[in-house]
C-alpha positions as CSV (number, residue, x, y, z in Angstrom):
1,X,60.1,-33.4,-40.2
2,X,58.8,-31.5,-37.0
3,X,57.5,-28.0,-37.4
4,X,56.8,-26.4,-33.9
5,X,54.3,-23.8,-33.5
6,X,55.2,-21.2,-31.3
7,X,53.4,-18.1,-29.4
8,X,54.2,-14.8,-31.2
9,X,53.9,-12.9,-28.5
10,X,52.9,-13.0,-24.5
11,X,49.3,-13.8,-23.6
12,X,47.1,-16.6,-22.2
13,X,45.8,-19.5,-24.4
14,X,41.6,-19.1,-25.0
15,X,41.5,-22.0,-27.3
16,X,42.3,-25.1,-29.1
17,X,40.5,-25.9,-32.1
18,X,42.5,-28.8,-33.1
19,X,43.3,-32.0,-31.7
20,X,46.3,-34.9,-31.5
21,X,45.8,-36.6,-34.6
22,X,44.3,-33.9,-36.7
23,X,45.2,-33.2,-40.2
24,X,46.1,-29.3,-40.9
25,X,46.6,-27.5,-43.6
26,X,49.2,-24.6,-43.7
27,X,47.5,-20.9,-42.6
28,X,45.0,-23.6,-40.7
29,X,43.6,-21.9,-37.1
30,X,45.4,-23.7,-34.3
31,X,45.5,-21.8,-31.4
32,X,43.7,-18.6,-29.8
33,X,45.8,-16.5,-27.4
34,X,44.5,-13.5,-25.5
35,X,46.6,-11.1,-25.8
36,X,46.7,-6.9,-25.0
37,X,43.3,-7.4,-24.8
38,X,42.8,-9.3,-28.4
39,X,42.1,-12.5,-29.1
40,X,44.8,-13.1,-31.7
41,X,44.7,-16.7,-33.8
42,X,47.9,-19.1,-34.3
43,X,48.2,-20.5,-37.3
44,X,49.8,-23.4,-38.7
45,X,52.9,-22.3,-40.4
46,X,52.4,-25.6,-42.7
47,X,50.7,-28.5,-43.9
48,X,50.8,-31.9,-41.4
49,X,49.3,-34.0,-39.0
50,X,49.2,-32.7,-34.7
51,X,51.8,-34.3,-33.2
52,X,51.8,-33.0,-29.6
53,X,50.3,-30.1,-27.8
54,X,51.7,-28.5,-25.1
55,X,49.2,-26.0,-23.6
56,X,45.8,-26.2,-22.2
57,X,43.0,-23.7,-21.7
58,X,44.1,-21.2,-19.3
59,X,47.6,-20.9,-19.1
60,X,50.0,-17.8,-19.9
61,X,52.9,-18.5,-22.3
62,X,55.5,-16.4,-22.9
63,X,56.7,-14.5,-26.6
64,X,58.0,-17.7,-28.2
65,X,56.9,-20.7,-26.5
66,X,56.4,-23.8,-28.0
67,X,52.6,-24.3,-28.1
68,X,52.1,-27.6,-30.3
69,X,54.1,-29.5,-32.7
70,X,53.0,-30.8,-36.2
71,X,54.5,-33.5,-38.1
């Protein structure tokens, strides 16, 4: 089952600290998003294995925007 990851609120991505292939645990760091002048962290909302991401470095996303996708 797919669990999708998703921005919880608008902002630009600052990181990535995992990988395609990667094994995370849930509560795992996933994602860092600048946001309202914050660097706030994404989290996994479970335990699995990154299936996809769809963001890079750089780019704004808006409040609920898929961001990876763990299987």
């Amino acid at each position: 089952m797919s669990m999708e990851i998703t921005a919880p609120m608008p902002g630009k991505i600052a990181g990535i600290t995992v990988s395609v292939g990667n094994q995370v645990k849930e509560e795992d760091e996933v994602i860092i998003m600048d946001a309202m002048k914050m660097e706030i962290s994404v989290y996994a909302p479970g335990a699995g294995t990154v299936k996809e991401i769809k963001v890079k470095v750089g780019d704004s996303v808006n409040e609920g925007q898929v961001l990876a996708i763990l299987e």
